[in-house]
LUMKOLDREN-884118 format. One record per residue (C-alpha): residue in three letters; x, y, z. Coordinates in steps of 0.05 Angstrom, whole numbers, plus 5000, padded with zeros to 4 digits. Each point is the difference from the previous one (the first is absolute). Example, Ala and Ser with C-alpha at 12.3 -4.5 7.8 and 13.67 -1.06 7.14 Angstrom:
BEGIN
<rec aa="ALA" u="5246" v="4910" w="5156"/>
<rec aa="SER" u="5027" v="5069" w="4987"/>
//
This chain:
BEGIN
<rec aa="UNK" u="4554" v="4851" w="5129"/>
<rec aa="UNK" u="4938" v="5008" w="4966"/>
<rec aa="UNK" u="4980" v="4979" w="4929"/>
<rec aa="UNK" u="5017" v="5075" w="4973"/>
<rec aa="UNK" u="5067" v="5009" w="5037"/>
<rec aa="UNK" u="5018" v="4933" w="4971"/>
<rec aa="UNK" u="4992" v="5025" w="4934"/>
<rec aa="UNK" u="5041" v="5070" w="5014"/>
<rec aa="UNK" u="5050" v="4957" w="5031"/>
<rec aa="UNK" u="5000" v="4952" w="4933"/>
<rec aa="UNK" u="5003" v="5058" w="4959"/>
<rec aa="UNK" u="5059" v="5033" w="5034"/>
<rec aa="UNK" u="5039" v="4940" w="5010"/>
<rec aa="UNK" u="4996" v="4985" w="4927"/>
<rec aa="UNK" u="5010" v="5077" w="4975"/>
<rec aa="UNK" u="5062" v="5003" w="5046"/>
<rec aa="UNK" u="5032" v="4938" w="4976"/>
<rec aa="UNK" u="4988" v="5020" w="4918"/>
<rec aa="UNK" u="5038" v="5065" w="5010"/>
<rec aa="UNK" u="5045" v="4970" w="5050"/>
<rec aa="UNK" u="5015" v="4952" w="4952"/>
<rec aa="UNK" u="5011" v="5042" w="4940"/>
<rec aa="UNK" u="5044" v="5055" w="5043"/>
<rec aa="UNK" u="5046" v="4941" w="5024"/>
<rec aa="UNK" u="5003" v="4975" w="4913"/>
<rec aa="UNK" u="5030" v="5066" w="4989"/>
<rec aa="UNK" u="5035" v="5024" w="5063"/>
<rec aa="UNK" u="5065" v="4948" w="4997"/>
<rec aa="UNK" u="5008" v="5005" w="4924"/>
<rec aa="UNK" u="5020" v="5088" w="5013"/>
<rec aa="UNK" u="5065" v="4996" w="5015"/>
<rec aa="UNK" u="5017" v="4969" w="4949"/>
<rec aa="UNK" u="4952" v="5046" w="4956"/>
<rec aa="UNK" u="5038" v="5052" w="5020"/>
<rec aa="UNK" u="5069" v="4979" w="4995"/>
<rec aa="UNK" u="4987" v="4986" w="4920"/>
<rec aa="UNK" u="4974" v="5071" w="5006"/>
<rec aa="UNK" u="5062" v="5024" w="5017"/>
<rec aa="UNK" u="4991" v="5013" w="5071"/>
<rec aa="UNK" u="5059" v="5014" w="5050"/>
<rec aa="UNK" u="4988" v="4954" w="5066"/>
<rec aa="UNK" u="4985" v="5075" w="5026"/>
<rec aa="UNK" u="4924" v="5006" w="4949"/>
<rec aa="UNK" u="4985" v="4924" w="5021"/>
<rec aa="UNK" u="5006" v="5017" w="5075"/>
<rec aa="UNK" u="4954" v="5065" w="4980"/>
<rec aa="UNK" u="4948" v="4959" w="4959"/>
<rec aa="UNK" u="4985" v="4957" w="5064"/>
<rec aa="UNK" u="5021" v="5058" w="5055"/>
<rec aa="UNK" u="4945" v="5049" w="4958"/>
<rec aa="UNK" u="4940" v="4943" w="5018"/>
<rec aa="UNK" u="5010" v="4997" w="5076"/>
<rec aa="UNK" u="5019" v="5069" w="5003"/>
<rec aa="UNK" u="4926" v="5024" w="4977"/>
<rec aa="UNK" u="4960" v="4932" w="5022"/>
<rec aa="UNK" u="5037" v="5015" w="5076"/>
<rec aa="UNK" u="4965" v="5080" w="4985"/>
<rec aa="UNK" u="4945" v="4986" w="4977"/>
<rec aa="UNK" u="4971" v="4946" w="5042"/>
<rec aa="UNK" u="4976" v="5034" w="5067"/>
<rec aa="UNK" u="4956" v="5043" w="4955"/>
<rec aa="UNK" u="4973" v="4952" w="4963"/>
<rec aa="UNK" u="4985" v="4952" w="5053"/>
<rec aa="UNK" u="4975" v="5062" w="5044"/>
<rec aa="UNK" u="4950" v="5015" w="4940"/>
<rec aa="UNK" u="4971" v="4936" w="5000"/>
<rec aa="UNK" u="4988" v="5006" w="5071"/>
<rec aa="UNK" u="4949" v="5061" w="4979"/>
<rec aa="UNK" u="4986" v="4981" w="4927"/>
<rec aa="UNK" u="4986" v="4928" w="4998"/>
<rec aa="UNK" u="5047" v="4955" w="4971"/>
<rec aa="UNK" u="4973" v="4966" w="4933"/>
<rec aa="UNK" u="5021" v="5074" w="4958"/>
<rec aa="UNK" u="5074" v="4999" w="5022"/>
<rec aa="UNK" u="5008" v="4920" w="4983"/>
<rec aa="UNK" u="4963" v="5004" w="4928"/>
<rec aa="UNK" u="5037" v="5066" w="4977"/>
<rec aa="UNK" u="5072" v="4967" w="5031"/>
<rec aa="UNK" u="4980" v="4933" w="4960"/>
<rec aa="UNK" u="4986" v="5041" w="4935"/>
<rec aa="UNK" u="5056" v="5038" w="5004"/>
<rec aa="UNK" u="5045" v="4944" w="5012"/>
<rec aa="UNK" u="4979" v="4978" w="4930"/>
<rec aa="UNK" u="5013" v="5064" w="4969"/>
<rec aa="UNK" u="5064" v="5003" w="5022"/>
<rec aa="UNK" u="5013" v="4925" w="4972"/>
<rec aa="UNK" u="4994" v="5041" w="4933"/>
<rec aa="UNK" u="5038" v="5052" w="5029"/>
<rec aa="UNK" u="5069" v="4951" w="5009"/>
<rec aa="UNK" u="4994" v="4981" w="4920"/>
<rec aa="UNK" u="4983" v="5081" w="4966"/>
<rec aa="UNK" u="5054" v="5027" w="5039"/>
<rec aa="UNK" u="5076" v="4965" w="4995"/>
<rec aa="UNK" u="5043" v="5047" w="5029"/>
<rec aa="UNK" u="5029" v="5000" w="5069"/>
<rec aa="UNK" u="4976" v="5061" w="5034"/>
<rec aa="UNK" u="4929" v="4980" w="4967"/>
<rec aa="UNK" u="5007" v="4933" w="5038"/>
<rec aa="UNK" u="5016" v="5043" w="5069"/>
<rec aa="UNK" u="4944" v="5045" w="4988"/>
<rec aa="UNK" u="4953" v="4943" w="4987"/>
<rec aa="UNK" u="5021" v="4963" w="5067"/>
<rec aa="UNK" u="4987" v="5059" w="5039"/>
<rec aa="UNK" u="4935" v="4998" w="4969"/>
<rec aa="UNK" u="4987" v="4927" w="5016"/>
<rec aa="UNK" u="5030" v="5009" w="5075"/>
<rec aa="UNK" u="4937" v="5054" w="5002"/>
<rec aa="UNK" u="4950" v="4945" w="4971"/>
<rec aa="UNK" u="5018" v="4946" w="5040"/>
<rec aa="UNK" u="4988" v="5052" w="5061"/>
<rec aa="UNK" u="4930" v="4994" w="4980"/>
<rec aa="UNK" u="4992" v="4928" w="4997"/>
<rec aa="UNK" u="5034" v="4964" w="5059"/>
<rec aa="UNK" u="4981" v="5034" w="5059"/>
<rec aa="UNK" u="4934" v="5013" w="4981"/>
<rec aa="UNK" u="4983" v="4925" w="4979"/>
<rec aa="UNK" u="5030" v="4974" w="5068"/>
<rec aa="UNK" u="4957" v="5062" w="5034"/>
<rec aa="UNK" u="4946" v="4970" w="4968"/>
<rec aa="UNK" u="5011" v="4922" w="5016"/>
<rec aa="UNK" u="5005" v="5021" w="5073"/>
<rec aa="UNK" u="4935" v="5038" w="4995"/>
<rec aa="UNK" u="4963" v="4943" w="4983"/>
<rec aa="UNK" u="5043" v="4948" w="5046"/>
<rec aa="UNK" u="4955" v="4969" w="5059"/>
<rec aa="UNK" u="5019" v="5005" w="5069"/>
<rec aa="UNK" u="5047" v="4945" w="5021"/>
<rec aa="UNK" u="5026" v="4980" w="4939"/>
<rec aa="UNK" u="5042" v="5056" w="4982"/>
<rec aa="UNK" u="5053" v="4958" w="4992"/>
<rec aa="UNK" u="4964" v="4948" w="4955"/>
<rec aa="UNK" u="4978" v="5046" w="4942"/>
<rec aa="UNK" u="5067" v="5044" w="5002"/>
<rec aa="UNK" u="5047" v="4938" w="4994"/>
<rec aa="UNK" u="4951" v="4980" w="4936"/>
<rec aa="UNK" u="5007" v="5065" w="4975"/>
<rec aa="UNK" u="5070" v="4997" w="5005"/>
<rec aa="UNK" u="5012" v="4947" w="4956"/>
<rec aa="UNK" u="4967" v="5036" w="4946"/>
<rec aa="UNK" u="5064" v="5046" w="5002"/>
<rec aa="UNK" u="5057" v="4944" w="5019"/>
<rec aa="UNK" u="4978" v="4956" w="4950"/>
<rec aa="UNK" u="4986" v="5053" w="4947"/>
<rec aa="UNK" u="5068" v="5027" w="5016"/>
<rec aa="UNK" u="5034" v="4932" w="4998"/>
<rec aa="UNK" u="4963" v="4979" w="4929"/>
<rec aa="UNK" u="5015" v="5071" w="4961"/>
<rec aa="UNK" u="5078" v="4993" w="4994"/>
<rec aa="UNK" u="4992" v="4930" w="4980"/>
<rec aa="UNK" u="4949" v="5020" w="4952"/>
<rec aa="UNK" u="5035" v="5056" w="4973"/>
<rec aa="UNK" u="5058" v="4960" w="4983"/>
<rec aa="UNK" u="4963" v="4957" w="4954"/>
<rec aa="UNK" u="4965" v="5047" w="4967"/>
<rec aa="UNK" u="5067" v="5040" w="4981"/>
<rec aa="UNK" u="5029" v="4941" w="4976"/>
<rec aa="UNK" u="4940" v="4978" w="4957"/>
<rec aa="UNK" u="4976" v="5066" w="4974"/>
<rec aa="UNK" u="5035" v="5067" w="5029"/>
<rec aa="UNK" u="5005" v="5060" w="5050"/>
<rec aa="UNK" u="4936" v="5036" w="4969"/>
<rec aa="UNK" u="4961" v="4928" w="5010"/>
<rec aa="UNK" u="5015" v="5001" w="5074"/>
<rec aa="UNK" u="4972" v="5077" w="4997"/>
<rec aa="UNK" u="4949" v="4977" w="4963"/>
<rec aa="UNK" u="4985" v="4934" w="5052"/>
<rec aa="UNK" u="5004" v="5057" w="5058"/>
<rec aa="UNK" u="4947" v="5050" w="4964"/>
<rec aa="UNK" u="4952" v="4941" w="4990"/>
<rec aa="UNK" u="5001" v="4973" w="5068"/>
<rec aa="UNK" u="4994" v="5070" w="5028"/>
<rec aa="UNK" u="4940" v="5004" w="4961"/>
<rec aa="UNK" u="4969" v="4935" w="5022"/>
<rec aa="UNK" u="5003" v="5035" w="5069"/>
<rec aa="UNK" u="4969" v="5069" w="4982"/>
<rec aa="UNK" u="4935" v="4954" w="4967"/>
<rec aa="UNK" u="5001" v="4955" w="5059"/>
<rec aa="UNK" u="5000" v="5060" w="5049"/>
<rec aa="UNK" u="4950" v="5051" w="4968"/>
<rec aa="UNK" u="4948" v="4944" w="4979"/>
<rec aa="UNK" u="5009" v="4960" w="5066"/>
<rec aa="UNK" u="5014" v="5060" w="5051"/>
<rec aa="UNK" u="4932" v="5017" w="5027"/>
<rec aa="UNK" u="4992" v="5081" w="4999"/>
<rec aa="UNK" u="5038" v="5048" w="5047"/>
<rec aa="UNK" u="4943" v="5026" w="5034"/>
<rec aa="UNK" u="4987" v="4920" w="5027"/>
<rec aa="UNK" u="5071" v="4995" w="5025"/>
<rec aa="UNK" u="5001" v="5001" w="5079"/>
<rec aa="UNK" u="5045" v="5043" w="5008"/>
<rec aa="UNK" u="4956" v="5047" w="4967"/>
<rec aa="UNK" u="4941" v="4980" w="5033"/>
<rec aa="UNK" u="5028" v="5022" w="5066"/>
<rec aa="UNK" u="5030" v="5066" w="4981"/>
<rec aa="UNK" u="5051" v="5007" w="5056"/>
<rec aa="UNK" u="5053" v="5046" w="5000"/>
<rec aa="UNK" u="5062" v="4949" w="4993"/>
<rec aa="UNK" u="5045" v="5015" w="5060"/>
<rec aa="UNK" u="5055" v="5055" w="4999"/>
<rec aa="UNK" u="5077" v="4990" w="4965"/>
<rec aa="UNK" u="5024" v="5033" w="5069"/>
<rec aa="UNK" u="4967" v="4948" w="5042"/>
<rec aa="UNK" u="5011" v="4939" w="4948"/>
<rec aa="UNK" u="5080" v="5015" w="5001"/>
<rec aa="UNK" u="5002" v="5000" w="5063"/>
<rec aa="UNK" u="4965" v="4932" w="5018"/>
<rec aa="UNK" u="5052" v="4951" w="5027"/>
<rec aa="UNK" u="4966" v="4938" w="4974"/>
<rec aa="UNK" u="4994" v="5034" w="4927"/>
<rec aa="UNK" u="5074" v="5017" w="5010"/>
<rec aa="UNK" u="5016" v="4934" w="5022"/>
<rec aa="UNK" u="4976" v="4964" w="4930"/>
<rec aa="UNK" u="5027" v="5063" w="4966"/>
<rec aa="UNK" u="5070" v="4979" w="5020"/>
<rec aa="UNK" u="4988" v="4924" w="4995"/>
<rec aa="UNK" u="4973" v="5005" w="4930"/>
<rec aa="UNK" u="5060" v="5051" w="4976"/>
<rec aa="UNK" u="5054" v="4942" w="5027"/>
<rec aa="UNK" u="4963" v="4940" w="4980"/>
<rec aa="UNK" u="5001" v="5044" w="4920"/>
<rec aa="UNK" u="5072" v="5020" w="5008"/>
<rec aa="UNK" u="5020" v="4930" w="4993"/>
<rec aa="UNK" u="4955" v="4992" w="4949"/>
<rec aa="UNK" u="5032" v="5052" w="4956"/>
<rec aa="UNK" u="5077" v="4969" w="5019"/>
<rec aa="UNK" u="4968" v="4935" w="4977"/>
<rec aa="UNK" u="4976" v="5027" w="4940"/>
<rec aa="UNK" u="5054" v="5054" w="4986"/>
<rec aa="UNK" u="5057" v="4950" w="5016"/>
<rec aa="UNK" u="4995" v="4932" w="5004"/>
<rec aa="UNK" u="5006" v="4990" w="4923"/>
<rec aa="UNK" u="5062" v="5037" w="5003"/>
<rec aa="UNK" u="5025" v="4964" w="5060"/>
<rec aa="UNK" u="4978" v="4926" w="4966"/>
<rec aa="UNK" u="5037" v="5022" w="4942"/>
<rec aa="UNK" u="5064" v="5022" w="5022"/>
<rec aa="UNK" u="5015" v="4955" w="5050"/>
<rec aa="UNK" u="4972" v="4930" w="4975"/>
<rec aa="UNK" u="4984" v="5019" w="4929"/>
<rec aa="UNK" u="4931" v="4975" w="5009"/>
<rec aa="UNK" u="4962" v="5002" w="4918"/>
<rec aa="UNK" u="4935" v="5052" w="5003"/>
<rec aa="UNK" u="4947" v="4946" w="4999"/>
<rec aa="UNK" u="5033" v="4983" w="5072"/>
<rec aa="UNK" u="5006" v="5071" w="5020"/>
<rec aa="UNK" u="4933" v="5012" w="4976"/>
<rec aa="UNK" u="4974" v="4942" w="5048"/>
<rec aa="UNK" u="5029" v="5033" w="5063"/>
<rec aa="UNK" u="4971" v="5064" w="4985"/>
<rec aa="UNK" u="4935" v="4971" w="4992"/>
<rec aa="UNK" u="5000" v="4945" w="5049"/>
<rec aa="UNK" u="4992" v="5044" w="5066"/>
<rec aa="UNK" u="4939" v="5036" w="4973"/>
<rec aa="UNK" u="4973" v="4931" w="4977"/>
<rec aa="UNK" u="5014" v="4964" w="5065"/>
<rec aa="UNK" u="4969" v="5065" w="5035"/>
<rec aa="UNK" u="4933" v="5006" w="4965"/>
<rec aa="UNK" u="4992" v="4925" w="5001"/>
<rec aa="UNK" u="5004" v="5001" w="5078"/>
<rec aa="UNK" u="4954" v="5071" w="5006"/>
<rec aa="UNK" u="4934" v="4960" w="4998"/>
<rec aa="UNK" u="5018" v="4947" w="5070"/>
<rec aa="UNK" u="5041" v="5050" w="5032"/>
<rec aa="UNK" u="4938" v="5052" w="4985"/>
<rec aa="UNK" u="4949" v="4948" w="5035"/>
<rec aa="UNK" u="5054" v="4992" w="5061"/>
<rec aa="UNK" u="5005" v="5074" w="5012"/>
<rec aa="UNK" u="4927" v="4999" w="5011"/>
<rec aa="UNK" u="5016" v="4955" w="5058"/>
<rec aa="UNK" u="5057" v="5003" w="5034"/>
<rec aa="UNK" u="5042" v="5066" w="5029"/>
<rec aa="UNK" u="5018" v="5039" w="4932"/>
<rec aa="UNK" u="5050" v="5044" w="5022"/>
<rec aa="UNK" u="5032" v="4932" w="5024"/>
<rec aa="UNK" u="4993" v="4974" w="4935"/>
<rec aa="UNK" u="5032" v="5068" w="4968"/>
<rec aa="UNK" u="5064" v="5003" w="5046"/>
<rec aa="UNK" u="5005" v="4923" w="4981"/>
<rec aa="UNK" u="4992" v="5014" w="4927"/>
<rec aa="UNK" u="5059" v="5062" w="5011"/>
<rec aa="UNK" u="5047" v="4954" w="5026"/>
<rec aa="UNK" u="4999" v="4945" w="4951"/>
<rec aa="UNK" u="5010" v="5050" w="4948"/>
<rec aa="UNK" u="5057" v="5027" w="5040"/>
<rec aa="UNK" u="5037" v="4939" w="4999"/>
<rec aa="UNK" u="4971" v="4971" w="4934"/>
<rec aa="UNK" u="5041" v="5080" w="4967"/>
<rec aa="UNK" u="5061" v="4989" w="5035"/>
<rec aa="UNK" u="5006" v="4921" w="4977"/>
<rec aa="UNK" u="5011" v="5033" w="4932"/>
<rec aa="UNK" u="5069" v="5020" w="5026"/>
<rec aa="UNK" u="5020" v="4933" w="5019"/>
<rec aa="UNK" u="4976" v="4965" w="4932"/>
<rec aa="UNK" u="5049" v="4953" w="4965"/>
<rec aa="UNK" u="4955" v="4997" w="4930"/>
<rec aa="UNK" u="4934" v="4997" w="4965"/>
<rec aa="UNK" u="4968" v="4949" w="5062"/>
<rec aa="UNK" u="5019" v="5042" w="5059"/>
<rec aa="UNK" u="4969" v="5061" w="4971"/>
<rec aa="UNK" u="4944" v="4952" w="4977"/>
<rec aa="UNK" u="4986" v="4980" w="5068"/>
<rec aa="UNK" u="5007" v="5066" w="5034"/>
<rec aa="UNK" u="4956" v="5034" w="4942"/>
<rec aa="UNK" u="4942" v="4945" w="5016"/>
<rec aa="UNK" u="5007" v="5018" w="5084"/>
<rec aa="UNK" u="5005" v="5074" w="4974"/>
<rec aa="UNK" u="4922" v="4994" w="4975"/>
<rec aa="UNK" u="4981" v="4955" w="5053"/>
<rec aa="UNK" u="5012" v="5059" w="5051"/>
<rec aa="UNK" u="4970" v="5044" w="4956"/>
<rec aa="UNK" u="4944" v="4961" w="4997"/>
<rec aa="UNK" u="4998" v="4987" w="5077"/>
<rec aa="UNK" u="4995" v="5083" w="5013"/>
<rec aa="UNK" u="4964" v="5030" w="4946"/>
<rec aa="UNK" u="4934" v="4971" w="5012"/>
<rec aa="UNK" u="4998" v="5026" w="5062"/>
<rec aa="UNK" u="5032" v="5071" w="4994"/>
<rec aa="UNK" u="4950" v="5014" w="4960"/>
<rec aa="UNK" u="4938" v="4974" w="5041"/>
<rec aa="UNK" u="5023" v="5037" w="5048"/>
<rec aa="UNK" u="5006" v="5064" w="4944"/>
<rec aa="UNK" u="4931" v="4986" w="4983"/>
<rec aa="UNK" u="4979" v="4998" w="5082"/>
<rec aa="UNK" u="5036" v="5073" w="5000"/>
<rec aa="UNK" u="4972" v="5031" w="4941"/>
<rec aa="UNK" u="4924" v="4979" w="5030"/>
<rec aa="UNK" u="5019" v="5033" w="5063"/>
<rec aa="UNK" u="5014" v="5054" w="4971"/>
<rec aa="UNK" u="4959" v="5010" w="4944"/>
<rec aa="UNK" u="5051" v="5014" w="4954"/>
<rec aa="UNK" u="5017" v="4930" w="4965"/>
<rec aa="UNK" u="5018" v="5025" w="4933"/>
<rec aa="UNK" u="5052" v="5045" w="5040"/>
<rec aa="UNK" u="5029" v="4948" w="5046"/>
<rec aa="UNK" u="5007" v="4959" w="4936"/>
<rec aa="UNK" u="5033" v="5048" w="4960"/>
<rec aa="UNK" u="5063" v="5015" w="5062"/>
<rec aa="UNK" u="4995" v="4930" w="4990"/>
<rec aa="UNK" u="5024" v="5002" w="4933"/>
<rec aa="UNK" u="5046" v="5055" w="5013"/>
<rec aa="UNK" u="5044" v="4968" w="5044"/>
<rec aa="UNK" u="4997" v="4941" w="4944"/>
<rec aa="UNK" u="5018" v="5052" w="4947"/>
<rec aa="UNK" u="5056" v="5027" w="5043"/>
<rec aa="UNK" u="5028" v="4938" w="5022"/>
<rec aa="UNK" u="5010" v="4973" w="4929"/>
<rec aa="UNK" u="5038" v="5061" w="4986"/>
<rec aa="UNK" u="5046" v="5000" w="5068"/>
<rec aa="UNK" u="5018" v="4925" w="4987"/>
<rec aa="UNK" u="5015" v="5013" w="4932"/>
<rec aa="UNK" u="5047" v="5064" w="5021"/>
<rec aa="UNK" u="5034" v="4966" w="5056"/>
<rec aa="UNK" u="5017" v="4928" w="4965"/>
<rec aa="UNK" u="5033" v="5047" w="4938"/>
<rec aa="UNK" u="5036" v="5042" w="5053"/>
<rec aa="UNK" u="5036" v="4933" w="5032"/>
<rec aa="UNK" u="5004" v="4969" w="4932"/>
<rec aa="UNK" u="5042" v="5068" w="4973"/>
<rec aa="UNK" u="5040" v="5004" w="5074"/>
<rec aa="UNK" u="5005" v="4924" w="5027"/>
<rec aa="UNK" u="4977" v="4941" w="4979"/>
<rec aa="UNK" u="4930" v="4984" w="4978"/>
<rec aa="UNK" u="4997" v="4940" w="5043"/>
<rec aa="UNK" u="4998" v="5058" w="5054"/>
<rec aa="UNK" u="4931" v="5025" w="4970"/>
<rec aa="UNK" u="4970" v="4939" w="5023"/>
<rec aa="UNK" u="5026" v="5015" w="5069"/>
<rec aa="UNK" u="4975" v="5067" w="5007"/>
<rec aa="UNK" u="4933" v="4975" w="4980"/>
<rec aa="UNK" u="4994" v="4957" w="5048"/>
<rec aa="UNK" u="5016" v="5047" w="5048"/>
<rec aa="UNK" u="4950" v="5051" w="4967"/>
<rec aa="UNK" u="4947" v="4946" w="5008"/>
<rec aa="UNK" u="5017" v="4991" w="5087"/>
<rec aa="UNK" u="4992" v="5068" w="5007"/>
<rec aa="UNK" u="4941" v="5005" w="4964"/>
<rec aa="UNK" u="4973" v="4934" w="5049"/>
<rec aa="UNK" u="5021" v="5038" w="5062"/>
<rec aa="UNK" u="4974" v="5069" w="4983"/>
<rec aa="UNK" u="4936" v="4965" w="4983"/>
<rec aa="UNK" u="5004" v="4963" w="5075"/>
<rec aa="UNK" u="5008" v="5066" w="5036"/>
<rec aa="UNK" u="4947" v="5037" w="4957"/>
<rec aa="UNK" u="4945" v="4948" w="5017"/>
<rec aa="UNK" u="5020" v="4974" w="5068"/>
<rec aa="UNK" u="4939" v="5015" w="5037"/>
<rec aa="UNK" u="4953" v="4988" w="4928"/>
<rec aa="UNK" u="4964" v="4942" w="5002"/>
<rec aa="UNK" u="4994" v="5001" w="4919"/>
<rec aa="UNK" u="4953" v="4929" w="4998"/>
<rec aa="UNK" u="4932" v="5038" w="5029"/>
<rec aa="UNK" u="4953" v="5020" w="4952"/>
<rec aa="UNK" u="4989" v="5076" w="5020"/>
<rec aa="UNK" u="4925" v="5030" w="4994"/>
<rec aa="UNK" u="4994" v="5063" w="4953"/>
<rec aa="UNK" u="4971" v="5065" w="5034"/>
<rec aa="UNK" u="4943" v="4987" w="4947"/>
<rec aa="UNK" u="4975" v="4924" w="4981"/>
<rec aa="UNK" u="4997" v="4999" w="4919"/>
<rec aa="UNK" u="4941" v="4989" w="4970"/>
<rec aa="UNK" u="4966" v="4927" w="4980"/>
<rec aa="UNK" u="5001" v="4995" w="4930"/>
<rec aa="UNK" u="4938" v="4981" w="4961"/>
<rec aa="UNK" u="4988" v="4931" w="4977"/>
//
């Protein structure tokens, strides 16, 4: 990577992890929000459902866009925006404002994420695919891990409209860092070479894009039962105080972004896909420990080989995403069915733990998780059998050497 990647890849690392950061502040703190609102269990489960309903829309065209319009325009407006709807949260108190204004920022962050990870694979070097994406990774896990905790503080210190306020800035601190940092769209490479990204009908219907579809949706679906569930599970069955609950919430996405960057450099050289049906399985068995646990150390434990399998995969899922999208030509769209099948699979896990919380036991959730998360491993297998996803693959057109 050459003196000005290094600084695009500084500059996005940094821009993603402010408004990372500030999203996960506010993010954990709604619920509650919305409950002193007045909102029926119904309005919370709309105020979240209205964000991956329009981010899970609105993705394929923004990534496509990016494919043909460059990508620094998409990430500056979604960076400024995201501050503007920081404001947003504190003009407007009622509940259907807060719905409307989630569906909003589900469209923003449509802008942003696929786009910047479209853009860190343009600029990734042959071979070490897995390298740069595991560091770029744990710009998100960490940022992710840090907001809640964060957030918490700043509540009890100050208030709500302080971590609104602590959201809008760091937004901010992205946007400057992109637009002054970002060199022009017309220097971008995926500009420069003015290809035609490949067609939707022939993208769907690549096995090996399939294949990380469905491993990425399983791997999330946990995620979101995780998220969704284990605080109510910790509470109800071992009475386990929120600063504890709060530590097994965070500790997977910790554990995982602190592993992204050796994992990242191992994908680079050994057999990924090997390292990604690896990664599934731990995860498989790391979910269903949760129904086993007997109190706050066995879900410690099982949350801390939860992130480690995580950490094993994701690195090199998505060097082998970034290998796909150069194929193809169409990285910002790859990326963004990426993030789809994230999107989606928070909002499956989510449904089915609160279906077999309402009509069995919630202990169950973690069971059908796990076997989410198999399925997900296997479908993967048979989708990339004959794939050998570790070979850097030549574009139809070399990009261009960039000055200096």
């Amino acid at each position: 990577m050459n003196a000005n990647d290094r600084k695009i890849f500084g500059t996005l690392f940094f821009s993603i992890f402010a408004a990372v950061t500030g999203v996960g502040i506010v993010v954990p703190l709604l619920p509650v929000y919305a409950h002193d609102l007045g909102a029926s269990g119904l309005y919370i489960g709309l105020i979240f459902g209205a964000f991956s309903l329009s981010r899970t829309f609105f993705l394929p065209y923004f990534g496509r866009r990016s494919d043909k319009k460059g990508r620094k325009p998409f990430i500056v407006a979604g960076l400024f925006s995201y501050a503007v709807i920081s404001a947003a949260f504190i003009l407007f108190t009622g509940v259907e404002s807060l719905i409307v204004i989630r569906f909003v920022q589900g469209i923003t962050s449509a802008m942003i994420m696929p786009v910047v990870q479209a853009y860190v694979g343009d600029i990734t070097p042959r071979g070490k695919e897995g390298w740069v994406m595991g560091l770029f990774n744990m710009s998100l896990f960490i940022g992710l891990s840090a907001g809640p905790l964060i957030g918490g503080v700043i509540k009890d210190r100050f208030s709500l409209n302080g971590a609104f306020v602590c959201m809008g800035a760091l937004s901010l601190v992205g946007f400057v860092l992109s637009l002054v940092f970002l060199p022009p769209t017309a220097e971008e490479r995926v500009v420069k070479k003015g290809l035609a990204p490949l067609a939707w009908s022939q993208l769907l219907v690549d096995r090996t894009i399939a294949g990380l579809f469905f491993f990425r949706l399983a791997y999330t679906a946990c995620i979101g039962i995780i998220w969704g569930f284990l605080p109510v599970f910790a509470d109800m069955e071992f009475s386990v105080s929120a600063s504890g609950i709060g530590i097994l919430v965070m500790l997977g996405v910790l554990v995982s972004g602190v592993v992204q960057v050796p994992m990242g450099w191992l994908a680079d050289r050994l057999n990924r896909k090997s390292m990604i049906i690896l990664g599934g399985l731990v995860v498989t068995g790391a979910v269903y420990t949760f129904t086993h646990a007997n109190g706050f150390k066995d879900m410690f434990w099982a949350s801390v080989v939860f992130g480690i399998g995580g950490g094993i995969a994701m690195p090199a899922l998505m060097a082998a995403a970034v290998l796909q999208g150069s194929r193809n030509e169409a990285m910002g769209s790859v990326m963004a069915l990426l993030t789809v099948a994230h999107s989606l699979g928070m909002l499956v896990g989510s449904l089915m733990a609160g279906v077999m919380m309402d009509w069995f036991q919630l202990r169950h959730a973690f069971v059908l998780g796990a076997l989410v998360m198999a399925a997900g491993t296997v479908l993967f297998t048979a989708c990339t059998w004959r794939t050998d996803l570790s070979r850097g693959i030549v574009p139809a057109t070399p990009p261009p050497i960039p000055e200096g």
